[in-house]
ZAKEMAR-570764 format. One record per atom (N, C-alpha, C): atom name; chain; residue in one letter; x, y, z. Coordinates in steps of 0.05 Angstrom, whole numbers, plus 5000, padded with zeros to 4 digits. Layout:
N
atomo,cadena,residuo,east,north,up
CA,A,A,X,Y,Z
...
END
This chain:
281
atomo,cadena,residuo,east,north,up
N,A,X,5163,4818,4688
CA,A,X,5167,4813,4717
C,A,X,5144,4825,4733
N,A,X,5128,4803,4750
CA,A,X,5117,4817,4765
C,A,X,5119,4830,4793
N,A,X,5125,4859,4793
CA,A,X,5130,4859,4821
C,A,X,5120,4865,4840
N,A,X,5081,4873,4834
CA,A,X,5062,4876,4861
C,A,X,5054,4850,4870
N,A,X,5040,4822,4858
CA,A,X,5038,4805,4869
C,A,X,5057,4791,4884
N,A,X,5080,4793,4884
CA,A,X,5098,4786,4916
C,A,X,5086,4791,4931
N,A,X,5086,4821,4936
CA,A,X,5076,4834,4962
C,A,X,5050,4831,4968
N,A,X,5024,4838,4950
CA,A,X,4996,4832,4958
C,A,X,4989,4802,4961
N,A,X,5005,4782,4954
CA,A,X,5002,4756,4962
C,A,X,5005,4752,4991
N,A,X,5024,4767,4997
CA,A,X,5038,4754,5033
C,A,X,5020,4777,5047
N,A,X,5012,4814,5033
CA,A,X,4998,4823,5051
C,A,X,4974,4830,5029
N,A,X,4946,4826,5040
CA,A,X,4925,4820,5017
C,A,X,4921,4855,5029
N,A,X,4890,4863,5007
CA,A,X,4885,4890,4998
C,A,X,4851,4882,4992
N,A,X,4833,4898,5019
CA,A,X,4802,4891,5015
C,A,X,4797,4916,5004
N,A,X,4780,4932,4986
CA,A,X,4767,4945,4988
C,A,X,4731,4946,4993
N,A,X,4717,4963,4997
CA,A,X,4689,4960,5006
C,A,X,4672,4991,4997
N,A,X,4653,4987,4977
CA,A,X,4644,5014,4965
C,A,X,4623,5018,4996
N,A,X,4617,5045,4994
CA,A,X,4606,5056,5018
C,A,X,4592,5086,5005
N,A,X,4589,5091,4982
CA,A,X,4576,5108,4974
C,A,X,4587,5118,4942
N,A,X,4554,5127,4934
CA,A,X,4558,5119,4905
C,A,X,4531,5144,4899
N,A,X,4545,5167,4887
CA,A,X,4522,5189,4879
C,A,X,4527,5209,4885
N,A,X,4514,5238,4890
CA,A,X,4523,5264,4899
C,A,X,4529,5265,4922
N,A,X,4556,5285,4939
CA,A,X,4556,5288,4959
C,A,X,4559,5319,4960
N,A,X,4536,5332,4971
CA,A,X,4531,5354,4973
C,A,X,4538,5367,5006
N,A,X,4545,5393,4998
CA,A,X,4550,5417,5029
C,A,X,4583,5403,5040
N,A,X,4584,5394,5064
CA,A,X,4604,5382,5074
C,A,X,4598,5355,5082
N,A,X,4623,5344,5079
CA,A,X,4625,5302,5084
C,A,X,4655,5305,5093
N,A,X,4648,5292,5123
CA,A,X,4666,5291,5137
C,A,X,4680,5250,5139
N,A,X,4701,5258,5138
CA,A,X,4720,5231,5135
C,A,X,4733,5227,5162
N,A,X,4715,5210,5178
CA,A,X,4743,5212,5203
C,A,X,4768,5189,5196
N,A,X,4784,5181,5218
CA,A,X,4814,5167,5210
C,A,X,4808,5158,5236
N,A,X,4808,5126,5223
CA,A,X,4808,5106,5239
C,A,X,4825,5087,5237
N,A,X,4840,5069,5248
CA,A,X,4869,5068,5247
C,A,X,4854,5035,5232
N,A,X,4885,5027,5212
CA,A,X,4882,5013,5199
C,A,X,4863,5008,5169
N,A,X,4841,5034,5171
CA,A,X,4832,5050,5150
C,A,X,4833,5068,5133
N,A,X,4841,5063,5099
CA,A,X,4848,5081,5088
C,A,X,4822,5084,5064
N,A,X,4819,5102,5049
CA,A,X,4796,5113,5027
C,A,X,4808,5115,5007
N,A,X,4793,5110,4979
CA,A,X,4803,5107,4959
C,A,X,4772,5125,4953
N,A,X,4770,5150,4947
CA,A,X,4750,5155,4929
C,A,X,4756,5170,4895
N,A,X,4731,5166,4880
CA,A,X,4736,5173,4857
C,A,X,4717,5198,4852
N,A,X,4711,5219,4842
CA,A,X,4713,5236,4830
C,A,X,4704,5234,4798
N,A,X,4673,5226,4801
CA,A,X,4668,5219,4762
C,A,X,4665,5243,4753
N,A,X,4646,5260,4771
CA,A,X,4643,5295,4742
C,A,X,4637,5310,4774
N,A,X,4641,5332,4770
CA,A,X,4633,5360,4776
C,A,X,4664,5371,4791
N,A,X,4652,5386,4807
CA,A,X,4683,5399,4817
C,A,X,4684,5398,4858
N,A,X,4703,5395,4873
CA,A,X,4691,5405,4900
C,A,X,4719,5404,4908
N,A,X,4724,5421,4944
CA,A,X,4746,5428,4957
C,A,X,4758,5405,4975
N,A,X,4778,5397,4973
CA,A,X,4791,5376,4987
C,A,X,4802,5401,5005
N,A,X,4790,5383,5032
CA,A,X,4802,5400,5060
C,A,X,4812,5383,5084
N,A,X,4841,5392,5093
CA,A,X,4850,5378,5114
C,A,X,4857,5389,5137
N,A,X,4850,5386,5167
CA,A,X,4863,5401,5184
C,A,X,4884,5409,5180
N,A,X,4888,5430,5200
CA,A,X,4923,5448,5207
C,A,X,4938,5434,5217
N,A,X,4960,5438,5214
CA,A,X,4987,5413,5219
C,A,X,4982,5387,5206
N,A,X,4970,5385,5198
CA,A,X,4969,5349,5188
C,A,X,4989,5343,5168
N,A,X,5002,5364,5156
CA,A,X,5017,5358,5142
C,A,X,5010,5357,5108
N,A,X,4987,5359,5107
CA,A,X,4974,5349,5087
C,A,X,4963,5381,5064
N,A,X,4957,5396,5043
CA,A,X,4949,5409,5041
C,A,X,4918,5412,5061
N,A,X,4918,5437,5059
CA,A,X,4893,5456,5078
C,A,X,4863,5457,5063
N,A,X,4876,5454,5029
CA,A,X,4858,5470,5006
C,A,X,4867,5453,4986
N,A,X,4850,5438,4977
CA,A,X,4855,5430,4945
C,A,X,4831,5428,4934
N,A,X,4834,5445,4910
CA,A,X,4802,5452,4886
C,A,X,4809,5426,4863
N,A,X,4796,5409,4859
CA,A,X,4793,5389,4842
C,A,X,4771,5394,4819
N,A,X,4775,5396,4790
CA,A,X,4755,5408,4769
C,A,X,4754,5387,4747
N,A,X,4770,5357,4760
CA,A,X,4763,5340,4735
C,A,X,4756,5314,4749
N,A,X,4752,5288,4732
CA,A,X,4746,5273,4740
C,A,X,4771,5262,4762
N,A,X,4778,5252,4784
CA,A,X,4805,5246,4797
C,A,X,4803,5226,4815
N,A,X,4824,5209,4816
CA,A,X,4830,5195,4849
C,A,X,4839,5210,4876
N,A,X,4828,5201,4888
CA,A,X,4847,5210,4920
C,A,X,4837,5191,4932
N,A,X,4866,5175,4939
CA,A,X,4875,5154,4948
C,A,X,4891,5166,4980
N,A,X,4876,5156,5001
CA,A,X,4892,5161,5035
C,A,X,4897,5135,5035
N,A,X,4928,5119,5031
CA,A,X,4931,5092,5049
C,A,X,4932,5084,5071
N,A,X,4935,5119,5091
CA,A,X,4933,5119,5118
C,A,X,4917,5129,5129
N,A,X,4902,5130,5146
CA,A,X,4883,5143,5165
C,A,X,4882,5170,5167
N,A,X,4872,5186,5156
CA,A,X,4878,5218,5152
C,A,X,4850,5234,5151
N,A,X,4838,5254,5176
CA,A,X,4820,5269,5171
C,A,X,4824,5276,5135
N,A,X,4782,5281,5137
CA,A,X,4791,5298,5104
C,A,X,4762,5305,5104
N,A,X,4756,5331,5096
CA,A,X,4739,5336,5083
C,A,X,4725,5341,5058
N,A,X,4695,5342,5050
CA,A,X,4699,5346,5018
C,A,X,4672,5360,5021
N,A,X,4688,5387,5003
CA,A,X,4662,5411,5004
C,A,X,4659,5418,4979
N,A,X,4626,5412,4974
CA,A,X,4613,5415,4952
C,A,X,4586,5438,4950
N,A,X,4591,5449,4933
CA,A,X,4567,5462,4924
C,A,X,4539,5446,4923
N,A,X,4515,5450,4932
CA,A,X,4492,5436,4922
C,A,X,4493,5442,4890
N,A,X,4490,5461,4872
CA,A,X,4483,5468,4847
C,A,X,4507,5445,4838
N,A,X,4535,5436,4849
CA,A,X,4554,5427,4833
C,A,X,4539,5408,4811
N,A,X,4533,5382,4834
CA,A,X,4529,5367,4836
C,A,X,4552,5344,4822
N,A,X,4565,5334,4837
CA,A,X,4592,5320,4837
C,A,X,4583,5291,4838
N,A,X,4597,5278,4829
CA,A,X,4581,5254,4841
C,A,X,4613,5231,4843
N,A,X,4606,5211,4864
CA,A,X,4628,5207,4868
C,A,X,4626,5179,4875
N,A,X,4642,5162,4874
CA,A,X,4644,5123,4884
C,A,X,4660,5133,4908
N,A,X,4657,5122,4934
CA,A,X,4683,5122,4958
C,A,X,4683,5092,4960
N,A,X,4702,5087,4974
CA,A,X,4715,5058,4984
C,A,X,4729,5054,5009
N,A,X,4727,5045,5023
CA,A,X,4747,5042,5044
C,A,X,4759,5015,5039
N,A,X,4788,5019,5044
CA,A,X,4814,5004,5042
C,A,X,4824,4991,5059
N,A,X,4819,4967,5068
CA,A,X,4840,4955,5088
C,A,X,4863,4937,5072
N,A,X,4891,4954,5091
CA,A,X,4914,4934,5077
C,A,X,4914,4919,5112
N,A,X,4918,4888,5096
CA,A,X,4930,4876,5114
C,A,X,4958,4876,5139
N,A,X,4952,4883,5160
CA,A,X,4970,4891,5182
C,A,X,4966,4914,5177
N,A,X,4954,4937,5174
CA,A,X,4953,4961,5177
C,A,X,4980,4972,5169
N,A,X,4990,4991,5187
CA,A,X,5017,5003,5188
C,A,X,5042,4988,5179
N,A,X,5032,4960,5178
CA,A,X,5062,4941,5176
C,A,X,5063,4939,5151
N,A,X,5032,4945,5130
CA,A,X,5042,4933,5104
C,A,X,5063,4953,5102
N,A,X,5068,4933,5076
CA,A,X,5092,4949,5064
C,A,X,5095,4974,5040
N,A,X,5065,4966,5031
CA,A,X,5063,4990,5012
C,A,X,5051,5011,5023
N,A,X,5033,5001,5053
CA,A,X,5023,5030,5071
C,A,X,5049,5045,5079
N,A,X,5075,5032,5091
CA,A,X,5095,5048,5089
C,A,X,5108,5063,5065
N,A,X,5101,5057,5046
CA,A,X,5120,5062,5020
C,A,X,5106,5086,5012
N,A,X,5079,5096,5015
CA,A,X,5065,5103,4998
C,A,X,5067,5133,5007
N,A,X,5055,5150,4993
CA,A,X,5057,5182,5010
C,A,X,5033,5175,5026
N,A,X,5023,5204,5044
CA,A,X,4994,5197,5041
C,A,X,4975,5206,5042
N,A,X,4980,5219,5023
CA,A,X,4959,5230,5002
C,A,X,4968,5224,4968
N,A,X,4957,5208,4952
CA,A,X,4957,5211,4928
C,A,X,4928,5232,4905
N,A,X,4937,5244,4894
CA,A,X,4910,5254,4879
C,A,X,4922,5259,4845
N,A,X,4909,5250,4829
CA,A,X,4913,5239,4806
C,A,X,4883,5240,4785
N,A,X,4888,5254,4765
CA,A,X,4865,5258,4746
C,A,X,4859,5228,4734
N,A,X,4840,5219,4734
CA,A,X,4840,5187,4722
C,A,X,4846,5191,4692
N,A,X,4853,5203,4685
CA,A,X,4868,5204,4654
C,A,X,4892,5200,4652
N,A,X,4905,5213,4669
CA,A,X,4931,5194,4679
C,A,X,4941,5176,4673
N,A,X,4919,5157,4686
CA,A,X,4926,5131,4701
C,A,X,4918,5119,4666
N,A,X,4945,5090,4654
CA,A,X,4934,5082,4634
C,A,X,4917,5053,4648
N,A,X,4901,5050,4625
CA,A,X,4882,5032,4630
C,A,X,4861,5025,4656
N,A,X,4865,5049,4658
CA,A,X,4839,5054,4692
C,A,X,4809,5054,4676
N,A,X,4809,5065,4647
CA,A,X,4783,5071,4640
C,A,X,4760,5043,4632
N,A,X,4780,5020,4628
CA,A,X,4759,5001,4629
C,A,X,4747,4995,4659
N,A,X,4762,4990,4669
CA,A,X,4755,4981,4700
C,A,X,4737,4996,4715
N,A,X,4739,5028,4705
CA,A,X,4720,5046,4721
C,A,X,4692,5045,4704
N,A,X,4697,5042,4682
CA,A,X,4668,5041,4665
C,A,X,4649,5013,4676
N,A,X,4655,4993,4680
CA,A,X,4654,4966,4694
C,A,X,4640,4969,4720
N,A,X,4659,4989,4739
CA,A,X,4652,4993,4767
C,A,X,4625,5018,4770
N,A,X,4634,5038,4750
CA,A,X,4609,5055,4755
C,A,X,4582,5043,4748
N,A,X,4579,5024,4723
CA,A,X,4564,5011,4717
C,A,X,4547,4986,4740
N,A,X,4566,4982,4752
CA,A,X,4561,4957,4773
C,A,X,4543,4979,4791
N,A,X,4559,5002,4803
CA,A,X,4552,5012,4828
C,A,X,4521,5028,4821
N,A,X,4514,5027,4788
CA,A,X,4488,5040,4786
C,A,X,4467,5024,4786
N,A,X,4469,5001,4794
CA,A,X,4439,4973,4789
C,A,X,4441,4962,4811
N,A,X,4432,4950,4824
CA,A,X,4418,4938,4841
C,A,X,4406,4914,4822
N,A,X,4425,4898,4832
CA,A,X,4423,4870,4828
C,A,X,4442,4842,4840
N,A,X,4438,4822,4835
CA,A,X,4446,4790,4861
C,A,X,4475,4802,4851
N,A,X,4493,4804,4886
CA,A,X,4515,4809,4875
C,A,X,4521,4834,4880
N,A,X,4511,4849,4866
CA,A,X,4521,4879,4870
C,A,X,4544,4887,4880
N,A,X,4546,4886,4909
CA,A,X,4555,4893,4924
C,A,X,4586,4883,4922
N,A,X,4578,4859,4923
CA,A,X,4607,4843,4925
C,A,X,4630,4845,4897
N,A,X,4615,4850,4874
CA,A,X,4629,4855,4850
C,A,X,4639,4876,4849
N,A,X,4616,4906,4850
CA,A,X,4628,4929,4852
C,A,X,4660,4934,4879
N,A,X,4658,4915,4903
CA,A,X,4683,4908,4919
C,A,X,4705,4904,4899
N,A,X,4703,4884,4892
CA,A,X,4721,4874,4868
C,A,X,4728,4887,4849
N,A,X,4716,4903,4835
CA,A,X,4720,4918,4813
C,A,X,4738,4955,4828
N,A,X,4726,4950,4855
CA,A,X,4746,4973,4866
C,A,X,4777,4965,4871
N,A,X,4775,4943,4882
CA,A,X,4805,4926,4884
C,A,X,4819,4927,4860
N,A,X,4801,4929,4831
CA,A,X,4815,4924,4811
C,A,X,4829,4939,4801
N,A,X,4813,4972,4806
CA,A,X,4817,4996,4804
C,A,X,4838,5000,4829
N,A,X,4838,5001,4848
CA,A,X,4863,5002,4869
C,A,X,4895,4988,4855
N,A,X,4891,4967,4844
CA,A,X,4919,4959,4831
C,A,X,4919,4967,4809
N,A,X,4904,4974,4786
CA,A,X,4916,4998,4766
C,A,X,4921,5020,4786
N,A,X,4924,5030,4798
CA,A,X,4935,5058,4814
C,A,X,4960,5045,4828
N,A,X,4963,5022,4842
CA,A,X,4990,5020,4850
C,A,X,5004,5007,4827
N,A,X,4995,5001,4808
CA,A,X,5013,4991,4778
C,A,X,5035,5022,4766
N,A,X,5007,5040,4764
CA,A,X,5018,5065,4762
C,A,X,5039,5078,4778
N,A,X,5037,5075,4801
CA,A,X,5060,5090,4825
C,A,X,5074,5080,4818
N,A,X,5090,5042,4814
CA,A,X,5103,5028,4821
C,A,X,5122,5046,4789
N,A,X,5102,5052,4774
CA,A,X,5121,5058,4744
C,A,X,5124,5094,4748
N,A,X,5115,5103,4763
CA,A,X,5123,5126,4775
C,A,X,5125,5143,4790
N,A,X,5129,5130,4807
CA,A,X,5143,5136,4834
C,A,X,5150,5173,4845
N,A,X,5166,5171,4821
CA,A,X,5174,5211,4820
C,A,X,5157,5228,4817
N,A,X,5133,5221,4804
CA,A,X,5112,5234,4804
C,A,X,5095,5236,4827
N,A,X,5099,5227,4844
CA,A,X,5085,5220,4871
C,A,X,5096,5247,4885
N,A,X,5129,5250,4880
CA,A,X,5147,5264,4902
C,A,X,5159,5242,4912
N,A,X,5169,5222,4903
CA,A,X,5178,5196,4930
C,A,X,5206,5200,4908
N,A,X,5225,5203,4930
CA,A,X,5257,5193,4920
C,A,X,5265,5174,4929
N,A,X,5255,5173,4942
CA,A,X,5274,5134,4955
C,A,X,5253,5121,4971
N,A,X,5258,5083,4972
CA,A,X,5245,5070,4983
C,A,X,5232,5052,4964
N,A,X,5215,5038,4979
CA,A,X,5210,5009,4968
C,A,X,5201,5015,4930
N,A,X,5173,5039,4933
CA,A,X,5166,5045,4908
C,A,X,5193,5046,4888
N,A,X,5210,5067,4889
CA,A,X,5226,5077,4875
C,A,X,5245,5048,4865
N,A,X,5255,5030,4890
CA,A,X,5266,5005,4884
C,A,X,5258,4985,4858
N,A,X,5220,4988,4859
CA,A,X,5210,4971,4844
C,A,X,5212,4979,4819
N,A,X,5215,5008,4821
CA,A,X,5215,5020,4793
C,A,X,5247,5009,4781
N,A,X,5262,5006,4790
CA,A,X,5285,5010,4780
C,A,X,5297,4984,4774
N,A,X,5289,4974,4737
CA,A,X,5299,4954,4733
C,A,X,5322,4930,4738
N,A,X,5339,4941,4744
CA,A,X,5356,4920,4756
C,A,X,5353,4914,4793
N,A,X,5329,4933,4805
CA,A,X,5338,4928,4835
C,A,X,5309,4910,4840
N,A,X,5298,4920,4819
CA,A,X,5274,4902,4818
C,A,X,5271,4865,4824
N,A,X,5282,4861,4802
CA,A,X,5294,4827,4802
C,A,X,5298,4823,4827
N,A,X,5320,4833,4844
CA,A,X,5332,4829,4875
C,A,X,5311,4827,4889
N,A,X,5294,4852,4883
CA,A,X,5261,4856,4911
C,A,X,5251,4827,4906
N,A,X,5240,4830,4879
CA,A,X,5218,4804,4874
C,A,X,5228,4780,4899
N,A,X,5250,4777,4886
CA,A,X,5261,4748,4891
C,A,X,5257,4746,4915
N,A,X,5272,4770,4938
CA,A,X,5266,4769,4961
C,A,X,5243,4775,4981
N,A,X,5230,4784,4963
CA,A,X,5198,4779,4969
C,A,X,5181,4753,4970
N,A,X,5195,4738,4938
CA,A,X,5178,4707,4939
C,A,X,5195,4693,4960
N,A,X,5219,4691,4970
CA,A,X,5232,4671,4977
C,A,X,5251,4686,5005
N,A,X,5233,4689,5017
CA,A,X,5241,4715,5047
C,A,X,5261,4696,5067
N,A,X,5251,4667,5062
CA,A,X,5270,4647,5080
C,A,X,5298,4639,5072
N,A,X,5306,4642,5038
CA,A,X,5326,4636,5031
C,A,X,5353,4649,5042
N,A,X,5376,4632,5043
CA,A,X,5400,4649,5059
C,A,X,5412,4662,5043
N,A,X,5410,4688,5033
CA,A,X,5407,4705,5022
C,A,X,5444,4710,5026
N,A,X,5459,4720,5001
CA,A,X,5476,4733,5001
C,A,X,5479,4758,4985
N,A,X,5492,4778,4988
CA,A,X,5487,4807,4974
C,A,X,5502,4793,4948
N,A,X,5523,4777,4948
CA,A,X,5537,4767,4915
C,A,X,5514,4755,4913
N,A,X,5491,4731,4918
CA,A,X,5469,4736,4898
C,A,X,5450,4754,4895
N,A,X,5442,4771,4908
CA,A,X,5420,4790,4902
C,A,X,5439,4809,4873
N,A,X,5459,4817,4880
CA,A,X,5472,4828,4863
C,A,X,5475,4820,4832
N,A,X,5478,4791,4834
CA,A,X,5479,4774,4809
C,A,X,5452,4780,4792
N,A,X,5431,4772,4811
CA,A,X,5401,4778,4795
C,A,X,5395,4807,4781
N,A,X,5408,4822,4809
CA,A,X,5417,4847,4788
C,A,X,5436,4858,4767
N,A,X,5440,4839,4764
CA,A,X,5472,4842,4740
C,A,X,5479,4861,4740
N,A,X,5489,4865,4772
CA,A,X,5504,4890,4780
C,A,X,5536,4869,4795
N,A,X,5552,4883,4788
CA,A,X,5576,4882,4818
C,A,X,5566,4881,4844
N,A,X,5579,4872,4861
CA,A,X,5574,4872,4892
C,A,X,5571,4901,4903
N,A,X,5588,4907,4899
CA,A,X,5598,4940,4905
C,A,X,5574,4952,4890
N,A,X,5563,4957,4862
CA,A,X,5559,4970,4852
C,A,X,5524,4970,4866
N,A,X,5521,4947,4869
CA,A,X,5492,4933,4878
C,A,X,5486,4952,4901
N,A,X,5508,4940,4910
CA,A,X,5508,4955,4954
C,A,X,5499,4995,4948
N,A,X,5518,5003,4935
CA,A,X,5524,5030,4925
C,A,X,5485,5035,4922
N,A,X,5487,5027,4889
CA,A,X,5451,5026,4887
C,A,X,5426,5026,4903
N,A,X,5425,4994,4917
CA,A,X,5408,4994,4938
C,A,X,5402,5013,4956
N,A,X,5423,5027,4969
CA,A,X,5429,5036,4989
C,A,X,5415,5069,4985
N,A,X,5422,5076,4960
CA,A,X,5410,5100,4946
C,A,X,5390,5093,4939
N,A,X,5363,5088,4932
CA,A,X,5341,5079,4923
C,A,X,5328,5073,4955
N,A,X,5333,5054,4956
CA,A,X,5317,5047,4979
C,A,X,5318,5058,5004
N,A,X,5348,5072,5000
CA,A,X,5352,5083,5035
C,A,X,5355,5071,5054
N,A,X,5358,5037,5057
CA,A,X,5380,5023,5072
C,A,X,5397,5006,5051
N,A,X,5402,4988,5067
CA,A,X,5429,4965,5057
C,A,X,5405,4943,5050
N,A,X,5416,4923,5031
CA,A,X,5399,4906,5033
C,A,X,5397,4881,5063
N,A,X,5418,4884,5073
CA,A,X,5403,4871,5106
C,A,X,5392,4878,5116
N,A,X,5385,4901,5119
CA,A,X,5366,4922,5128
C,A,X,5345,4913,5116
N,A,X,5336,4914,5094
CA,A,X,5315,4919,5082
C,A,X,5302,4877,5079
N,A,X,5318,4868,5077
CA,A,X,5312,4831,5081
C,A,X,5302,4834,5107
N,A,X,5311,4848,5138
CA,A,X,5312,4843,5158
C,A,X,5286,4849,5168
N,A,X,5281,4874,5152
CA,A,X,5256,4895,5156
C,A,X,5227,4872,5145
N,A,X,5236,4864,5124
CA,A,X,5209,4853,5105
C,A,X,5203,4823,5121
N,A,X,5224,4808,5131
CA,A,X,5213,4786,5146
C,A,X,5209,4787,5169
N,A,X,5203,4809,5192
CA,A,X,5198,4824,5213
C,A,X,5164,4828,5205
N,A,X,5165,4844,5175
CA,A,X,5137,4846,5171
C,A,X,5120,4820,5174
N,A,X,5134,4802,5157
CA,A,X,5110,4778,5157
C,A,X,5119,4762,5182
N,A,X,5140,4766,5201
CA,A,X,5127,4759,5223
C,A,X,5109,4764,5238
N,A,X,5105,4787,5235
CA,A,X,5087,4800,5260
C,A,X,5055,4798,5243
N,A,X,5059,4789,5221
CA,A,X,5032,4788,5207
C,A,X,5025,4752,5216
N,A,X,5052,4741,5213
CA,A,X,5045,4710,5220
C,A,X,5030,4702,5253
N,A,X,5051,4716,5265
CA,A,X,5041,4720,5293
C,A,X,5016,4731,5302
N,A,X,5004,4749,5287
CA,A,X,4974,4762,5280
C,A,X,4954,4731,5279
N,A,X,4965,4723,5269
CA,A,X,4948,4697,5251
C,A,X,4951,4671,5276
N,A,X,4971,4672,5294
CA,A,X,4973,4648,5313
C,A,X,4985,4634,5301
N,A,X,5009,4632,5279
CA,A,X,5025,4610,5275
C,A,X,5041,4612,5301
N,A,X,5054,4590,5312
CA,A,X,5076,4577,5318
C,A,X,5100,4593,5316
N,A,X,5117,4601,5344
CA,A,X,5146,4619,5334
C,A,X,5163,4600,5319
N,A,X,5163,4575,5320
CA,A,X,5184,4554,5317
C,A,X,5177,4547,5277
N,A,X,5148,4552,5274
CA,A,X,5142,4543,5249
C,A,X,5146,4573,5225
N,A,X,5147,4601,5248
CA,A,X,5158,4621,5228
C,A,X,5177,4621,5235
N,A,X,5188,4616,5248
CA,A,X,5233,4628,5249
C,A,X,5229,4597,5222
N,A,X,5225,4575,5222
CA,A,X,5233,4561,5198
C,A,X,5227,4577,5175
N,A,X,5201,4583,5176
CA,A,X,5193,4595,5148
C,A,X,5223,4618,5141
N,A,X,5224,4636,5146
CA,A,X,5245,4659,5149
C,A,X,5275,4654,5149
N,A,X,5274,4630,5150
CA,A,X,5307,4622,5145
C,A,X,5318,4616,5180
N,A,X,5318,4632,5196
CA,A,X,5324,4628,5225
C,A,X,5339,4604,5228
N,A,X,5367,4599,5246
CA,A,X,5373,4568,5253
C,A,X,5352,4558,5271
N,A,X,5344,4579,5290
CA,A,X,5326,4566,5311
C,A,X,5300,4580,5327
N,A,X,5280,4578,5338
CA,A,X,5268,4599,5351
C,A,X,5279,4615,5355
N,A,X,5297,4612,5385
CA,A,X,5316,4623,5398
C,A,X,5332,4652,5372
N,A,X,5341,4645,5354
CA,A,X,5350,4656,5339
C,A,X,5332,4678,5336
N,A,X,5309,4670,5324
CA,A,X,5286,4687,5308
C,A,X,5273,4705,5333
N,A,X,5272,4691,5361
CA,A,X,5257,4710,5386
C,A,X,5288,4737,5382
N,A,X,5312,4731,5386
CA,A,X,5329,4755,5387
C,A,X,5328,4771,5367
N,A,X,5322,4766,5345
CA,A,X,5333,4783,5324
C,A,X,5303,4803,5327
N,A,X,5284,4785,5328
CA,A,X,5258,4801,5333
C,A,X,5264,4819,5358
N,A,X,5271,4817,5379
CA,A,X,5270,4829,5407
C,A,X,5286,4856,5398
N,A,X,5320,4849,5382
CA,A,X,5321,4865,5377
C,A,X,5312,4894,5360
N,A,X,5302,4887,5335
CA,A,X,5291,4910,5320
C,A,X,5259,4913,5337
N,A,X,5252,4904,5345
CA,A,X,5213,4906,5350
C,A,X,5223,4919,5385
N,A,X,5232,4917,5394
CA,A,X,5236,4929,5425
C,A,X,5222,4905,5446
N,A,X,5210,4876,5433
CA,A,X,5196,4866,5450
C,A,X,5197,4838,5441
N,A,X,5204,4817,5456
CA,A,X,5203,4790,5446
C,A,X,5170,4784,5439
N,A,X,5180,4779,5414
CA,A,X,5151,4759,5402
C,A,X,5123,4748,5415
N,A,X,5124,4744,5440
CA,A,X,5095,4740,5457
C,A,X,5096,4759,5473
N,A,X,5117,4783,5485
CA,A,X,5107,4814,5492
C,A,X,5096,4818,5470
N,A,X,5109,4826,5448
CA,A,X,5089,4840,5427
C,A,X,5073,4826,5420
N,A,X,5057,4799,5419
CA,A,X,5037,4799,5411
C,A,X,5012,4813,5435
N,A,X,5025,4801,5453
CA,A,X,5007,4804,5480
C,A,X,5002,4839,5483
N,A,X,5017,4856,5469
CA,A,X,5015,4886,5466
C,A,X,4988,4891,5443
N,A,X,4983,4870,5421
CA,A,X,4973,4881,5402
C,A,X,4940,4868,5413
N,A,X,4942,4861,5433
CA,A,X,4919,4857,5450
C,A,X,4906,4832,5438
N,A,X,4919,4819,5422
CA,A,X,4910,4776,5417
C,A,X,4924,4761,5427
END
């Protein structure tokens, strides 16, 4: 079963290399909204530093090769010795809709992870470090690619371990959990279908009850909640794009606009052309 391409189909995942070699003394990362960093960590050692209050550690000493992955916009610094000499690939990450994807919500945000870890990251990074050392037709755009490739072996990994992150509930933990899995997929490929909890439950070859009970623990809503939440997302991603209210309330199941402007008004605080007219298109 696949269960990341649902999601990166309806919300895509760019990455873009932006430096490739030693970064010596201090390298400052600002947070710019809808921007997140994926850098890698091939050899030496240096201090991951984050402002006060951010929530985030203050101090982290890194001494092997590693990921640190921000899906969200987060000051960071990285302090290196000149003698280290560390050398490092960065990337910047755009998920589609920023804040609305769904795995930028799901995700912590900060991940950091020894690439030994991660299984089968080592072809892809041998590939990419290789790309990012020549200068040649192309370059640029492959080594892109080859970071994207490397970005979904890392959410392949979360999706299979979740607890290792620190995450107890929510979308990740859902995916992990073979029978609630089937339910997500489905309602991920087919967001317009009129959905009943006796079938989501069935796919899960769970009871009604037992399903509701489950969901509800894992994910941390109900599944109307969570159907209600995910086609909200790709509205507001549709409406990004200038479809038609009348051609997404069809898409989404909706009887009618009318239908699809309320249900939106209600959870979003704003009918469908306030909020677009808010997101300034």
């Amino acid at each position: 079963m696949d269960r990341l391409s649902p999601l990166l189909e309806r919300f895509r995942v760019q990455a873009q290399l932006f430096h490739e070699g030693p970064l010596c003394g201090i390298t400052h990362f600002d947070a710019r909204p809808g921007r997140a960093f994926l850098h890698v960590l091939r050899q030496g050692q240096m201090e991951l530093r984050h402002p006060a209050r951010s929530g985030l550690p203050r101090r982290q000493r890194l001494t092997e090769p590693t990921l640190i992955f921000y899906p969200q916009p987060w000051v960071h610094d990285f302090h290196n010795a000149p003698e280290d000499g560390s050398d490092f690939l960065c990337a910047t990450v755009e998920f589609e809709g920023g804040g609305d994807h769904p795995l930028v919500r799901a995700l912590p945000p900060l991940v950091v992870l020894p690439l030994h870890e991660v299984d089968g990251l080592g072809d892809a990074l041998n590939l990419l470090f290789r790309e990012a050392e020549q200068v040649r037709c192309g370059q640029r755009l492959v080594a892109n690619r080859l970071f994207e490739v490397v970005l979904m072996q890392l959410l392949r990994w979360m999706i299979q371990h979740p607890q290792r992150l620190g995450l107890e509930v929510g979308l990740l933990c859902g995916l992990a959990d073979p029978k609630l899995a089937a339910a997500l997929v489905a309602l991920h490929e087919r967001p317009g279908e009129a959905w009943r909890v006796e079938t989501m439950a069935e796919l899960a070859h769970l009871s009604r009850s037992a399903f509701m009970t489950r969901f509800k623990a894992v994910l941390g809503e109900s599944p109307a909640e969570y159907l209600t939440q995910w086609r909200l997302a790709i509205a507001r991603q549709r409406l990004r794009q200038g479809e038609a209210i009348k051609r997404i309330s069809d898409e989404l199941g909706y009887a009618n606009p009318s239908a699809f402007s309320r249900a939106f008004a209600q959870k979003v605080g704003a009918s469908p052309r306030d909020w677009l007219s808010q997101q300034g298109a």
